[in-house]
N, C-alpha and C positions, 0 to 999 in steps of 0.2 A: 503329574508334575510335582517336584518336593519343592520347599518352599528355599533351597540352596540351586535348582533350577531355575526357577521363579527370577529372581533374583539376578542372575546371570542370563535371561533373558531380558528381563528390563534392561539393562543395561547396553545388550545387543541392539535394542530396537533404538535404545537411545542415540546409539552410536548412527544406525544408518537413517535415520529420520536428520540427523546433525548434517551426514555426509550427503543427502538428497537435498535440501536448502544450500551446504553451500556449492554444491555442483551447477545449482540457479542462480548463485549470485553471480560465480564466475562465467555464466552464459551472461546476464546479465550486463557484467560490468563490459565484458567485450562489446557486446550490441550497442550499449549505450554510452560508449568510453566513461565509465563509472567509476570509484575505488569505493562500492557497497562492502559493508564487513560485517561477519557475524560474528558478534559476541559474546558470550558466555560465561557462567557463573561468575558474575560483576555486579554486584548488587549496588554498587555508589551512585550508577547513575538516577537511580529511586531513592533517594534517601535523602532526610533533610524535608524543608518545610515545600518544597513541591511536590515530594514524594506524597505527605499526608495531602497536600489539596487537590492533587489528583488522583487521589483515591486510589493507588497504585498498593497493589500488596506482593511482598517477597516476591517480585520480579528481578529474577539475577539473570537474564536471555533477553536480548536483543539485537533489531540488527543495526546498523549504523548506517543513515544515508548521505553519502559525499561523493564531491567529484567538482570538477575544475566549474571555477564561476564561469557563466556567460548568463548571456539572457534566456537559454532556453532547461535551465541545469533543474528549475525546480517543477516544470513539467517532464522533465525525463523521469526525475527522481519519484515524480507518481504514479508516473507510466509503469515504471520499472519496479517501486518498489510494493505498486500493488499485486503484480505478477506476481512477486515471493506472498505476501499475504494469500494469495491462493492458494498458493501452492500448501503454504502452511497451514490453511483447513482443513486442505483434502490431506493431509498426511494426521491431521487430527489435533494440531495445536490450537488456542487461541491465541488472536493478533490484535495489536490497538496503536493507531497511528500515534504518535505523542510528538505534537511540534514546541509546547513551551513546559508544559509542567514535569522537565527532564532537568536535572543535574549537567547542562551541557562542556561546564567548563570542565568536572568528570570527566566526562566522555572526550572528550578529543583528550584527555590525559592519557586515555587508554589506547582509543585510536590510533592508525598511523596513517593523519593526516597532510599531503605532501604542499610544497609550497604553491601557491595559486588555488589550491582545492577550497571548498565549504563545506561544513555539518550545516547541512538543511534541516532534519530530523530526523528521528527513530521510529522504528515498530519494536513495541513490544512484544516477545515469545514467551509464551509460555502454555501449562494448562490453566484453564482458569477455573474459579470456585463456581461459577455459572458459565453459563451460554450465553451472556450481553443479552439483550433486549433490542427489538426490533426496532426501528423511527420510521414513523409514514413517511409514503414518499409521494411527490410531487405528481399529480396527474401528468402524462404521455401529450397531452395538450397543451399546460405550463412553459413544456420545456421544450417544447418545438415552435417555430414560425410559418406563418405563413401554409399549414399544410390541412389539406383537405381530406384527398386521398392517398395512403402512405404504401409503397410497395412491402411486403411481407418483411424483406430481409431488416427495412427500416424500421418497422414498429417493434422488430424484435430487437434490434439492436438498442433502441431507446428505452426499453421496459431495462435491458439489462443494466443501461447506464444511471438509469431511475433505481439500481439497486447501489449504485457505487457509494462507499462513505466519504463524505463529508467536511470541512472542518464546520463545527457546533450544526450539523447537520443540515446545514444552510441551502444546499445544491440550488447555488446559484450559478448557473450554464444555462447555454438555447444552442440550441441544433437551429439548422436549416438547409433547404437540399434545394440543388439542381439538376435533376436526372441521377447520377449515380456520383454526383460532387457533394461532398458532405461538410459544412463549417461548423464548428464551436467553437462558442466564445464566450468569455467569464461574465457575468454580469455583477461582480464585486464583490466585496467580505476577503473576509483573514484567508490568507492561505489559496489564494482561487486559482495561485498555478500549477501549485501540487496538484488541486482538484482537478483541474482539467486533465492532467497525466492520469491521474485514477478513472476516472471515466472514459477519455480516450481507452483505455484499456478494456474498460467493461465494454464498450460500445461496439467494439473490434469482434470482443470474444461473441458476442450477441449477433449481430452484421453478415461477420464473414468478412475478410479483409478482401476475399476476392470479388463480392458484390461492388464494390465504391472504392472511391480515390477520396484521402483529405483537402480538401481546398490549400 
C-alpha cells in the first residue's frame, strides 16, 4: 500500500465507523424516543477551564445526549447511551461518559435542541492516548440482596453489571430477584439514574433479556 493509499483509506474507515455509530443512534433514538446527536470535529465543547480540570485532551467527537424531560429521561439516556459506548469499543474507539466537566452552554449552541428537550450529557469519541485504567469493582455479594443461591443466567448478568461505569465509580445499585422478576435500585450519589440505565443495560447484555422480566 503507498502512503497516497494509506491515506485514502483512513479516511474510508473514518467515514464508515462515523456511518455505523450514527446508524445506532438513529436505532436508538427511535427505541427510546431520543434526539441522541453525533457530533464532530467541535472542539468548544473541551475547551476553557473544564476542559483543563477534566483532563480532556483534543477531543473535537462526541455524542450529545437529549431528549424530552420526564422523569424516566435520564435512565433511558444510560440505557441508550451506553449501547453506543459499546458499540464504540467494538469498532475500536475510546469513550468517556462526561456529565459536568463539559462546556454545556457550547454544546446546546451546537445542538438542535427542540423545545421541552434536555442535554443530560455527553460521551466523549475519540482514540485515546491510553486504554483508561481499570476500577475494582464491587463484589457480586455487595450488590445483590437477600441471595443465596443465584441461577447461572443471574450471576452472570450481575458480573457484567459489576463491569458497568459509574459516575466517580461509586456503583451504587442492589439487585434483587424473585424467581425470574428482577429489581434495581439506586442506592444514591451524583448521577444514579444515568447509572442505573448503564447497568440496566450491562445486566441485560449479561442475563439474556429472555431469562427475567424487570419488576
Amino acid at each position: 500500500m503507498t502512503i497516497l493509499e494509506a491515506m485514502k483509506a483512513r479516511h474510508s474507515v473514518r467515514r464508515y465507523i462515523s456511518k455505523q455509530i450514527q446508524n445506532e443512534i438513529n436505532n436508538c433514538n427511535i427505541k427510546g424516543g431520543l434526539n441522541i446527536q453525533l457530533i464532530t470535529d467541535e472542539p468548544k465543547a473541551f475547551s476553557g477551564f473544564l476542559y483543563h480540570y477534566g483532563k480532556f485532551n483534543n477531543v473535537q467527537n462526541y455524542i450529545a445526549l437529549i431528549g424530552n424531560k420526564s422523569m424516566d429521561l435520564d435512565e433511558k439516556i444510560g440505557y441508550y447511551g451506553e449501547r453506543l459506548v459499546l458499540l464504540a469499543q467494538m469498532l475500536g474507539l475510546n469513550t468517556c461518559w462526561v456529565a459536568a466537566t463539559f462546556n454545556k452552554k457550547s454544546t446546546k449552541q451546537i445542538c438542535k435542541i427542540q423545545k421541552g428537550e434536555k442535554l443530560v450529557c455527553v460521551i466523549a469519541l475519540g482514540y485515546g492516548a491510553t486504554q483508561g485504567i481499570s476500577h475494582k469493582s464491587k463484589d457480586i455479594k455487595q450488590v445483590c440482596k437477600n441471595e443465596t443461591e443465584m441461577p447461572n443466567w443471574y450471576k452472570k448478568g450481575i458480573e457484567f453489571a459489576s463491569l458497568a461505569p459509574t459516575a466517580i465509580n461509586q456503583q451504587k445499585f442492589e439487585f434483587s430477584r424473585k424467581d425470574n422478576i428482577v429489581s434495581l435500585k439506586s442506592t444514591g450519589g451524583f448521577y444514579s439514574k444515568v447509572d442505573l440505565g448503564i447497568v440496566k443495560y450491562h445486566f441485560e447484555m449479561g442475563a439474556g433479556i429472555e431469562n427475567f422480566s424487570w419488576e
